[in-house]
N, CA, C and O atoms as CSV, one atom per row, in Angstrom:
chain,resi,resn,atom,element,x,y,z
A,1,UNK,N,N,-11.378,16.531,1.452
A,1,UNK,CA,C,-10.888,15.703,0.369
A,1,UNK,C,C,-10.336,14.400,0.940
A,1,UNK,O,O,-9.531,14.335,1.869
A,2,UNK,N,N,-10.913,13.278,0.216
A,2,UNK,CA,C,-10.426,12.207,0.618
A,2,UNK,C,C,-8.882,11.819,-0.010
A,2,UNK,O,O,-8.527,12.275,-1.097
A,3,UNK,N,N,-8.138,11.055,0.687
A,3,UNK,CA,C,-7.265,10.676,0.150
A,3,UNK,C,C,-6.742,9.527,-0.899
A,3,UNK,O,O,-7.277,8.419,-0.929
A,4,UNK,N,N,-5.776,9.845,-1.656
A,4,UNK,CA,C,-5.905,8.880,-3.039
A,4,UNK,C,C,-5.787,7.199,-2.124
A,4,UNK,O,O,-6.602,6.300,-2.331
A,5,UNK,N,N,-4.590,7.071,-1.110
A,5,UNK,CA,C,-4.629,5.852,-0.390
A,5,UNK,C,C,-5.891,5.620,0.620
A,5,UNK,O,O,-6.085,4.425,0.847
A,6,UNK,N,N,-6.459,6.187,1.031
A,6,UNK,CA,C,-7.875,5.580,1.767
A,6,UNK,C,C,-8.789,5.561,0.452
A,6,UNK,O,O,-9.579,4.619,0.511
A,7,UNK,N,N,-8.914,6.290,-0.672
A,7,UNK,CA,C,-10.174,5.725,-1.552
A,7,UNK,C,C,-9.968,4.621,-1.984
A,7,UNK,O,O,-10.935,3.899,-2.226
A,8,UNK,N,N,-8.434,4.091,-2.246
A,8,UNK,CA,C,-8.323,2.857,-2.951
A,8,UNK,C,C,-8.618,1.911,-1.676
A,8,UNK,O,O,-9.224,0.845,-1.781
A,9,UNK,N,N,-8.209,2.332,-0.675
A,9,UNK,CA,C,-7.984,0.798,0.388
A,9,UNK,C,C,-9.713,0.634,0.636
A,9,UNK,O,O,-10.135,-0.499,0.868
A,10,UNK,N,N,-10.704,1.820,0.579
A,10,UNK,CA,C,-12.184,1.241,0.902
A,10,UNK,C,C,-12.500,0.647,-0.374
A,10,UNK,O,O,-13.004,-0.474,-0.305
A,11,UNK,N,N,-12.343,1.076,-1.388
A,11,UNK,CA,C,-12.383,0.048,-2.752
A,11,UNK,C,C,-12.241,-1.011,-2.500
A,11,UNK,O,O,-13.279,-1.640,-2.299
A,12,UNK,N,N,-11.410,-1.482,-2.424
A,12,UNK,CA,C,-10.574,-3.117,-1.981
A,12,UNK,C,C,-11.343,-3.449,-1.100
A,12,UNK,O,O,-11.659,-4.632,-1.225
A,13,UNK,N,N,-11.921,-2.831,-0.035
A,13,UNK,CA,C,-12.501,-3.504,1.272
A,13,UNK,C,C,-13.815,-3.542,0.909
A,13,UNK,O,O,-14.447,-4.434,1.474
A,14,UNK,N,N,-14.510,-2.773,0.048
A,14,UNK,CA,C,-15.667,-3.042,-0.603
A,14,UNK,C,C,-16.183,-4.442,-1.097
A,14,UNK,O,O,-17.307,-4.944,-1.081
A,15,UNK,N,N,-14.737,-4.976,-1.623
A,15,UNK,CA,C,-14.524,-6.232,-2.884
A,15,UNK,C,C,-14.457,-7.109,-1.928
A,15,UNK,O,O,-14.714,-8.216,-2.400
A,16,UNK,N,N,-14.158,-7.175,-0.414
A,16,UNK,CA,C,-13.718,-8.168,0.297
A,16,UNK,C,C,-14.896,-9.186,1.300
A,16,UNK,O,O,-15.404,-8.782,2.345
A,17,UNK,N,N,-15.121,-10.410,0.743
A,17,UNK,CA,C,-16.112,-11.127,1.875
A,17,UNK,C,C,-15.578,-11.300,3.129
A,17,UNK,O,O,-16.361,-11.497,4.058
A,18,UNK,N,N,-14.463,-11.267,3.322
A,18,UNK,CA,C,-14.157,-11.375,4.903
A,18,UNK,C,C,-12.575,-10.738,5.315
A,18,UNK,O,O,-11.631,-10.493,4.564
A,19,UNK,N,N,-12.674,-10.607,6.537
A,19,UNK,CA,C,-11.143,-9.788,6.578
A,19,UNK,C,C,-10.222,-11.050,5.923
A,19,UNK,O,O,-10.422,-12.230,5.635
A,20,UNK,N,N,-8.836,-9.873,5.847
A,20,UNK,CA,C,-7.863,-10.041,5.219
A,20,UNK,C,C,-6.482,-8.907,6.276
A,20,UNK,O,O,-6.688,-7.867,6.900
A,21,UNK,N,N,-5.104,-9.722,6.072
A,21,UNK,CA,C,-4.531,-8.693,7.198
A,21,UNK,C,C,-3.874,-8.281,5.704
A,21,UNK,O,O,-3.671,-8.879,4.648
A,22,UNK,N,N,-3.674,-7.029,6.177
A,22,UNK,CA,C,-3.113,-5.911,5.081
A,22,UNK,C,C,-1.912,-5.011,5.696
A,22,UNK,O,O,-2.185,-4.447,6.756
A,23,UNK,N,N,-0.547,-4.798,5.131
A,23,UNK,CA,C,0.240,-4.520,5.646
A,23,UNK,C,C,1.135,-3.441,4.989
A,23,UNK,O,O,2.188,-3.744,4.427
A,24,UNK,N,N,0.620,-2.008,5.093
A,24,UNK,CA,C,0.486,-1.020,4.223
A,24,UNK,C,C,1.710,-0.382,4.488
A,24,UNK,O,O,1.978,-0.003,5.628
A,25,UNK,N,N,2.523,-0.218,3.483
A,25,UNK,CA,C,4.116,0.560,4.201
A,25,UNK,C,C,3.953,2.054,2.963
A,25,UNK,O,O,3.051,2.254,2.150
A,26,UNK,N,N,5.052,2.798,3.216
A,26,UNK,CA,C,5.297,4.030,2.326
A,26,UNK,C,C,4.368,5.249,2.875
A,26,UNK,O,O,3.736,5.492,3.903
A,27,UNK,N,N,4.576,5.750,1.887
A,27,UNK,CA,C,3.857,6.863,1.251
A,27,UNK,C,C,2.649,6.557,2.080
A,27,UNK,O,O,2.477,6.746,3.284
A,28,UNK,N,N,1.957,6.112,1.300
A,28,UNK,CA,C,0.397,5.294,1.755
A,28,UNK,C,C,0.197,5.714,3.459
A,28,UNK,O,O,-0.249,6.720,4.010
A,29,UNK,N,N,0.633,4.714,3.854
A,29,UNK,CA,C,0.842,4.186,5.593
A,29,UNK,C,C,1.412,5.768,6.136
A,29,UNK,O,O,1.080,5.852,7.319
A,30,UNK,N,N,1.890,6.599,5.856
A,30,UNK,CA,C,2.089,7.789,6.529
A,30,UNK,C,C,0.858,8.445,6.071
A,30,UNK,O,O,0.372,9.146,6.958
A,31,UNK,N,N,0.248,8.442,5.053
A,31,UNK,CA,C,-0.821,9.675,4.660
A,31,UNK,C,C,-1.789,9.198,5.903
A,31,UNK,O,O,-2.230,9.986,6.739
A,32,UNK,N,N,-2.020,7.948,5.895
A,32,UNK,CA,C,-3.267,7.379,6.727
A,32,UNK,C,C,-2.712,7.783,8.133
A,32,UNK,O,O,-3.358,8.434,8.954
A,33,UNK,N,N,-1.606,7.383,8.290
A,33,UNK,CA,C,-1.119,7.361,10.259
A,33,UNK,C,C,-1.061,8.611,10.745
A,33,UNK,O,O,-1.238,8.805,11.948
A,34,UNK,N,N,-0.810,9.613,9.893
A,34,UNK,CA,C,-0.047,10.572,10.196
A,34,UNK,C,C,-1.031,12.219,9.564
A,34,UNK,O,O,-1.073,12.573,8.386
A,35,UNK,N,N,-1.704,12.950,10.745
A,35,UNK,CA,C,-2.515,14.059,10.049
A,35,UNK,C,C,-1.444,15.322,9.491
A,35,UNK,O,O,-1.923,16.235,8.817
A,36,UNK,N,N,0.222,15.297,9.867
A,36,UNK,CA,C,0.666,16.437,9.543
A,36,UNK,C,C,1.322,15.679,8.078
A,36,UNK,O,O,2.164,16.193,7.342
A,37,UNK,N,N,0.718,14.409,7.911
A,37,UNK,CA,C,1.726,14.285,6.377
A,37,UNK,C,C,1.891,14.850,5.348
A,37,UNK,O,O,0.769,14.722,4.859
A,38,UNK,N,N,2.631,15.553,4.424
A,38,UNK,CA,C,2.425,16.313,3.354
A,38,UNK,C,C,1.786,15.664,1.999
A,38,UNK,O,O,1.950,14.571,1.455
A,39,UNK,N,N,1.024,16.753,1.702
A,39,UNK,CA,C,0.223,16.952,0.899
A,39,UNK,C,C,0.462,15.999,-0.395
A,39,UNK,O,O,-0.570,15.672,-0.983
A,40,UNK,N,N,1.685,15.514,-0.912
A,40,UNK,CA,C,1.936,14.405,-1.660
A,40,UNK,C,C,1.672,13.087,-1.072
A,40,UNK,O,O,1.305,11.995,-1.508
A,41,UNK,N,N,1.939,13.501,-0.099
A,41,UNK,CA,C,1.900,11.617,0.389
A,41,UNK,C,C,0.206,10.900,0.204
A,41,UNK,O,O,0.016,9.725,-0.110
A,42,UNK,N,N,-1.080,12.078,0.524
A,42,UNK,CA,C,-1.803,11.983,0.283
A,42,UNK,C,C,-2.737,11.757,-1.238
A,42,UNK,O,O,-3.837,11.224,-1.383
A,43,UNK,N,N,-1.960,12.290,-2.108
A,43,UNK,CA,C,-1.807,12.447,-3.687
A,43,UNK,C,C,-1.247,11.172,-4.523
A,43,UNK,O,O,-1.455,10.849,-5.692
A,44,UNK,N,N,-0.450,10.554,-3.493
A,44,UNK,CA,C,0.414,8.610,-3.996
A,44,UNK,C,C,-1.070,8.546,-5.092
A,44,UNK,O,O,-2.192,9.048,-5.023
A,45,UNK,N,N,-0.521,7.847,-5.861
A,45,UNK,CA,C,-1.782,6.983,-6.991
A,45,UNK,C,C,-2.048,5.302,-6.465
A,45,UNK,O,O,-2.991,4.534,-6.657
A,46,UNK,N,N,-0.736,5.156,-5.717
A,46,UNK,CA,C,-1.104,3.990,-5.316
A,46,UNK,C,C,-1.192,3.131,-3.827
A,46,UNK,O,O,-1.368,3.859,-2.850
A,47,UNK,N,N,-1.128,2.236,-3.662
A,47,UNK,CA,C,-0.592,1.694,-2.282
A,47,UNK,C,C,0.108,0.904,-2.099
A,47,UNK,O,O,-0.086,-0.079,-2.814
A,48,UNK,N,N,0.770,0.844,-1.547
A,48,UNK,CA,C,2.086,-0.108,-1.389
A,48,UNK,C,C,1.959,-1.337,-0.069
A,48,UNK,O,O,1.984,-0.974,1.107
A,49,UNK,N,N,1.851,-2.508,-0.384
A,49,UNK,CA,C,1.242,-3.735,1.150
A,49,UNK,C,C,1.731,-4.588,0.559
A,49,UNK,O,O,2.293,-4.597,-0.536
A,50,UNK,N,N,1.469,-5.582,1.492
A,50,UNK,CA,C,1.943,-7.020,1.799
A,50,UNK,C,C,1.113,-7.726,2.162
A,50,UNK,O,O,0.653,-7.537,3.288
A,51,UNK,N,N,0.644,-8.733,1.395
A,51,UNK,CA,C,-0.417,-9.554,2.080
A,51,UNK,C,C,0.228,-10.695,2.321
A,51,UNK,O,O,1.184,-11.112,1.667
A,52,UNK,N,N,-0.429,-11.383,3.543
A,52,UNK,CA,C,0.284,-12.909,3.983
A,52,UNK,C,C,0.126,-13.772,2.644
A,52,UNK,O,O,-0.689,-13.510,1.760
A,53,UNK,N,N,0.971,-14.772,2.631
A,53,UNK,CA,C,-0.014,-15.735,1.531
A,53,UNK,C,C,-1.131,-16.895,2.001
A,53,UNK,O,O,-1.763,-17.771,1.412
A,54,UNK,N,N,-1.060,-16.568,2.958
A,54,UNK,CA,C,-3.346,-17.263,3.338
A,54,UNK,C,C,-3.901,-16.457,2.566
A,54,UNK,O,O,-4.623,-16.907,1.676
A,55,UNK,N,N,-3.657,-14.684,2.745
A,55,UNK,CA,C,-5.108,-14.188,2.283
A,55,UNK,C,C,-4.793,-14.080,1.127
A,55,UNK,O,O,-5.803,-13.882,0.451
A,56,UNK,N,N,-3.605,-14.117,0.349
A,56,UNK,CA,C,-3.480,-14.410,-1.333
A,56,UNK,C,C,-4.270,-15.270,-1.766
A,56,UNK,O,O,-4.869,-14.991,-2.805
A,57,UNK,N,N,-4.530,-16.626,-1.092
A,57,UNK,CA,C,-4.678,-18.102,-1.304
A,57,UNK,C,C,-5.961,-17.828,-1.382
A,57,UNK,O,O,-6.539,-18.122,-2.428
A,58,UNK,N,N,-6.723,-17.183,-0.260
A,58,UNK,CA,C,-7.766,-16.372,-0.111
A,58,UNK,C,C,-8.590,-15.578,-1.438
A,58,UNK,O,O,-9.440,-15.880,-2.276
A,59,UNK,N,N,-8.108,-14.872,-1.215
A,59,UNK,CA,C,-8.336,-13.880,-2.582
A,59,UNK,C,C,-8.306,-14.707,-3.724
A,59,UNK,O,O,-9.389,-14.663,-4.307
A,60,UNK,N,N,-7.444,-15.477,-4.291
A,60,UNK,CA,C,-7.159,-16.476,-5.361
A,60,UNK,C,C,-8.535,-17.273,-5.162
A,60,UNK,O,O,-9.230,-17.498,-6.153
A,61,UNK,N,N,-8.782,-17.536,-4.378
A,61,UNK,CA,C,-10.207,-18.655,-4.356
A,61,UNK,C,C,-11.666,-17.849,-4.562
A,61,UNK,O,O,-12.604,-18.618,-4.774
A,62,UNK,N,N,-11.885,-16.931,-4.544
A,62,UNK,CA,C,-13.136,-16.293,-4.456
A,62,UNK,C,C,-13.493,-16.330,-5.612
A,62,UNK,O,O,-12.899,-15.932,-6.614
A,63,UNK,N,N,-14.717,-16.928,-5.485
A,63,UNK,CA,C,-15.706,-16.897,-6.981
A,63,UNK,C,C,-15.482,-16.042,-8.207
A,63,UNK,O,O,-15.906,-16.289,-9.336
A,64,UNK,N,N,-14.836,-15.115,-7.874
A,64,UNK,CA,C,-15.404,-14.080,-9.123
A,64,UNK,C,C,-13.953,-13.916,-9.606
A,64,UNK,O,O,-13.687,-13.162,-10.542
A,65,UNK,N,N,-12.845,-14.765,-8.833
A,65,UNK,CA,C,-11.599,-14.824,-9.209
A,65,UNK,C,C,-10.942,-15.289,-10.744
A,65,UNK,O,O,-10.476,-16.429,-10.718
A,66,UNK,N,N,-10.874,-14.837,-11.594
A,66,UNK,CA,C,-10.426,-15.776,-12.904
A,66,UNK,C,C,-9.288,-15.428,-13.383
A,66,UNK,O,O,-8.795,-14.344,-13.693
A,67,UNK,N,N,-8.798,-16.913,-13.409
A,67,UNK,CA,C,-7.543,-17.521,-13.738
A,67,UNK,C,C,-6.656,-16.139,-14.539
A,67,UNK,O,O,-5.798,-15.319,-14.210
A,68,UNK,N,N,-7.362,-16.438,-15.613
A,68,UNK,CA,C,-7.094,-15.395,-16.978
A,68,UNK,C,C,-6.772,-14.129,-16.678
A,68,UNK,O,O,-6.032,-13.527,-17.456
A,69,UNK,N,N,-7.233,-13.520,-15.570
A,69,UNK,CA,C,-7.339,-11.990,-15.163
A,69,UNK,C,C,-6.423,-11.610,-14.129
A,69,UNK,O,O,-5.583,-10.711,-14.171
A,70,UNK,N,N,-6.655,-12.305,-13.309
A,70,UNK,CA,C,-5.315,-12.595,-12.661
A,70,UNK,C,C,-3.719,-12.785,-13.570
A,70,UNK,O,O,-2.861,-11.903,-13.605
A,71,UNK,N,N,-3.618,-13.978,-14.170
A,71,UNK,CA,C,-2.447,-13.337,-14.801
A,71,UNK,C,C,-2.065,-12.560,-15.386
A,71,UNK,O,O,-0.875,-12.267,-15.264
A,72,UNK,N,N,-3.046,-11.736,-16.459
A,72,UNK,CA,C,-3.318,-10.742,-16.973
A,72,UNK,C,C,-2.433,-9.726,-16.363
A,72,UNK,O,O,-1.487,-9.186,-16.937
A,73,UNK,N,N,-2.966,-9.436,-14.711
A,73,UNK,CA,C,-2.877,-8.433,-14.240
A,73,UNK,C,C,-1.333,-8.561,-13.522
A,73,UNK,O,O,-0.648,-7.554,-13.344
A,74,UNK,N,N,-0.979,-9.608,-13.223
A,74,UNK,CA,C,0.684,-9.695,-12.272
A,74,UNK,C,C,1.513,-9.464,-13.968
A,74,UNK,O,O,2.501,-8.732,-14.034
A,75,UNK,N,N,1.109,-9.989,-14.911
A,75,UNK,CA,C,2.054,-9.622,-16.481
A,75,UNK,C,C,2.206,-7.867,-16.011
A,75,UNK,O,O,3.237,-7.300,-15.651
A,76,UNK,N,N,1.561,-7.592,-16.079
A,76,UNK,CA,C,1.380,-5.646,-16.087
A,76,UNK,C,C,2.004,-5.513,-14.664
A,76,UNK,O,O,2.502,-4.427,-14.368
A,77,UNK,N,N,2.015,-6.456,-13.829
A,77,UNK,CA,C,2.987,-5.946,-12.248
A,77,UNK,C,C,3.865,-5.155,-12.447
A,77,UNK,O,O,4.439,-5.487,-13.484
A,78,UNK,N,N,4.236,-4.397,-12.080
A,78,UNK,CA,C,5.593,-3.580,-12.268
A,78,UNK,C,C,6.533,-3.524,-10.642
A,78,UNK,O,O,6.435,-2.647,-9.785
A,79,UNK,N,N,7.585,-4.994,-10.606
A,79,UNK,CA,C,7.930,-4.735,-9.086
A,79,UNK,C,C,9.142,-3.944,-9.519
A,79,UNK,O,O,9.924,-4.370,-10.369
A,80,UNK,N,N,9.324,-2.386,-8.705
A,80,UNK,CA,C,10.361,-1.750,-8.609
A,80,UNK,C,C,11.700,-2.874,-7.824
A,80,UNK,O,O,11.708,-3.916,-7.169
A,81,UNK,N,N,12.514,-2.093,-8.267
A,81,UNK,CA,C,14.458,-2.405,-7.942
A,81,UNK,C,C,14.191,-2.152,-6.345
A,81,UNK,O,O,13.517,-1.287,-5.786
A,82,UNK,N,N,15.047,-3.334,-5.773
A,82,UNK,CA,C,15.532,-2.757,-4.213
A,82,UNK,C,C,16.115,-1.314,-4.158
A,82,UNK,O,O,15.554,-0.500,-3.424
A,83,UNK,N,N,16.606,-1.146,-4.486
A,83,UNK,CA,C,17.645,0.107,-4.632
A,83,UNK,C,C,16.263,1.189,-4.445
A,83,UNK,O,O,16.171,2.158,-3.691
A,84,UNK,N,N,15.164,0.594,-5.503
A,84,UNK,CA,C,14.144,2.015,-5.502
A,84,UNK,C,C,13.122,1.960,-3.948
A,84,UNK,O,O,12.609,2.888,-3.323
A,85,UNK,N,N,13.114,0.738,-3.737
A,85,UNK,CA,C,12.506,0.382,-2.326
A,85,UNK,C,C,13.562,1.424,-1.138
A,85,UNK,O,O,13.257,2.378,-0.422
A,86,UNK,N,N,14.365,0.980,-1.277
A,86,UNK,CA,C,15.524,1.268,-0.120
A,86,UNK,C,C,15.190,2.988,-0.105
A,86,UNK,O,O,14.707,3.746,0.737
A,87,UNK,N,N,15.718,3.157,-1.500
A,87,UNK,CA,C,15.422,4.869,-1.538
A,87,UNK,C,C,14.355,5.563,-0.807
A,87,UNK,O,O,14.473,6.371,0.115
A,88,UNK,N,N,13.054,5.012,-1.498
A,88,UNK,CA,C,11.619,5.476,-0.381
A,88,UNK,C,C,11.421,5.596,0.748
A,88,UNK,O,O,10.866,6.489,1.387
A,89,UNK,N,N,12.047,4.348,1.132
A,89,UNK,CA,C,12.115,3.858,2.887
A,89,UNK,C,C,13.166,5.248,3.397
A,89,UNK,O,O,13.166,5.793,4.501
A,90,UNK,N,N,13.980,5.564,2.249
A,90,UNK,CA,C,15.135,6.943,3.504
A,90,UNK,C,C,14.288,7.784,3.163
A,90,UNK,O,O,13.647,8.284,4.087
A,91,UNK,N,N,14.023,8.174,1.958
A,91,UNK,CA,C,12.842,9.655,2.360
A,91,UNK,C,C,11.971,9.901,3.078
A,91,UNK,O,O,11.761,11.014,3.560
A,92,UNK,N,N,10.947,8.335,3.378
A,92,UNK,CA,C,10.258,8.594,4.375
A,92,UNK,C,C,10.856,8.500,5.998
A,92,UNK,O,O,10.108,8.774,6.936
A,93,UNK,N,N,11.793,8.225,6.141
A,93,UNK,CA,C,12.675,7.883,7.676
A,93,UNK,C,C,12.982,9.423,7.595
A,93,UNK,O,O,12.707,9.975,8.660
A,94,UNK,N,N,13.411,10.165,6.755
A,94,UNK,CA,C,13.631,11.350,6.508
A,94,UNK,C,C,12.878,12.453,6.687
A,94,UNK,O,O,13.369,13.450,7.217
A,95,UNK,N,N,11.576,12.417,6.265
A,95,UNK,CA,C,10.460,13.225,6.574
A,95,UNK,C,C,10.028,12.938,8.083
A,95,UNK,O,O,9.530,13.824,8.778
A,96,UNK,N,N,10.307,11.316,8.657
A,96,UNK,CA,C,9.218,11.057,10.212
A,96,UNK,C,C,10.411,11.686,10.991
A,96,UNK,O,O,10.085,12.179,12.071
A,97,UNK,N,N,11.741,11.766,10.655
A,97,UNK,CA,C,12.658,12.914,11.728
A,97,UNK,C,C,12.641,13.942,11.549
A,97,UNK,O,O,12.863,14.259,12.717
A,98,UNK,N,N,12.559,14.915,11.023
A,98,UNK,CA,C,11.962,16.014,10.340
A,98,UNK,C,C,10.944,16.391,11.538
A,98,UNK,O,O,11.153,16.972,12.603
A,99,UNK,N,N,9.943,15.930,11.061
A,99,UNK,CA,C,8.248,15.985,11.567
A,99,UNK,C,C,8.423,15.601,13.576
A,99,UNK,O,O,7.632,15.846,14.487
A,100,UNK,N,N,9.281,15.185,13.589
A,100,UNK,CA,C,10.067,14.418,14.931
A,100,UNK,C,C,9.189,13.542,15.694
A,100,UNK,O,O,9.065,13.582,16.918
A,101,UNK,N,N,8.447,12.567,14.719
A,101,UNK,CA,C,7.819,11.217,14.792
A,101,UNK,C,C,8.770,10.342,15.397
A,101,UNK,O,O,8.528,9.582,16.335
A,102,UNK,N,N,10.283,10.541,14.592
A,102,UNK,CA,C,11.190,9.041,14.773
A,102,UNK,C,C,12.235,9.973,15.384
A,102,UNK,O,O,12.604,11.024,14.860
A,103,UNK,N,N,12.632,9.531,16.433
A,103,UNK,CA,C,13.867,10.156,17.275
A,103,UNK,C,C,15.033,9.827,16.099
A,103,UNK,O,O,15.142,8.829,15.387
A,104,UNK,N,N,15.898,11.100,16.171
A,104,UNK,CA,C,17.386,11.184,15.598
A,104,UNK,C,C,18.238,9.945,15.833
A,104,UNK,O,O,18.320,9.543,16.993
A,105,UNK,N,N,18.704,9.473,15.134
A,105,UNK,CA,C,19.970,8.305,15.308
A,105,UNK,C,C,21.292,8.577,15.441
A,105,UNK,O,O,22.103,7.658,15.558
């Protein structure tokens, strides 16, 4: 079984004429890095990255890019609260000591 974060990221890379740096944190970024990750992390619906803004600028320019759809789609953005960021980031710091990826502090 493939995973919900690698089917979406070859999707995307499908769509892409030329690289792009992609900077995948969470959930996501452990299912991929990590073969003992649990079984949710693999299950995420989504992915969580950072793109520079070249390859935004990038992406924004490609032919098949429209205006309309694009805004469309950042209206429907949904950026979570720091607070909910922060939270994720300890569960997963939480699980990589656990798993004893990340040495104890």
């Amino acid at each position: 079984m493939t995973s919900n974060p690698l089917r979406i990221l070859r999707t995307f890379d499908r769509h892409l004429r030329s690289p792009v740096d992609l900077y995948v944190y969470g959930r996501s970024a452990l299912a991929m890095g990590f073969a003992a990750a649990p079984t949710r992390f693999h299950a995420t619906m989504d992915v969580d990255a950072i793109l520079p803004a070249k390859d935004i600028r990038f992406l924004v320019a490609q032919a098949d890019c429209q205006p309309d759809k694009l805004n469309a789609a950042l209206d429907r953005a949904v950026v979570p609260p720091v607070t909910e960021i922060k939270e994720a980031f300890s569960h997963n710091r939480a699980w990589l000591r656990d798993t004893g990826l990340l040495p104890m502090s």
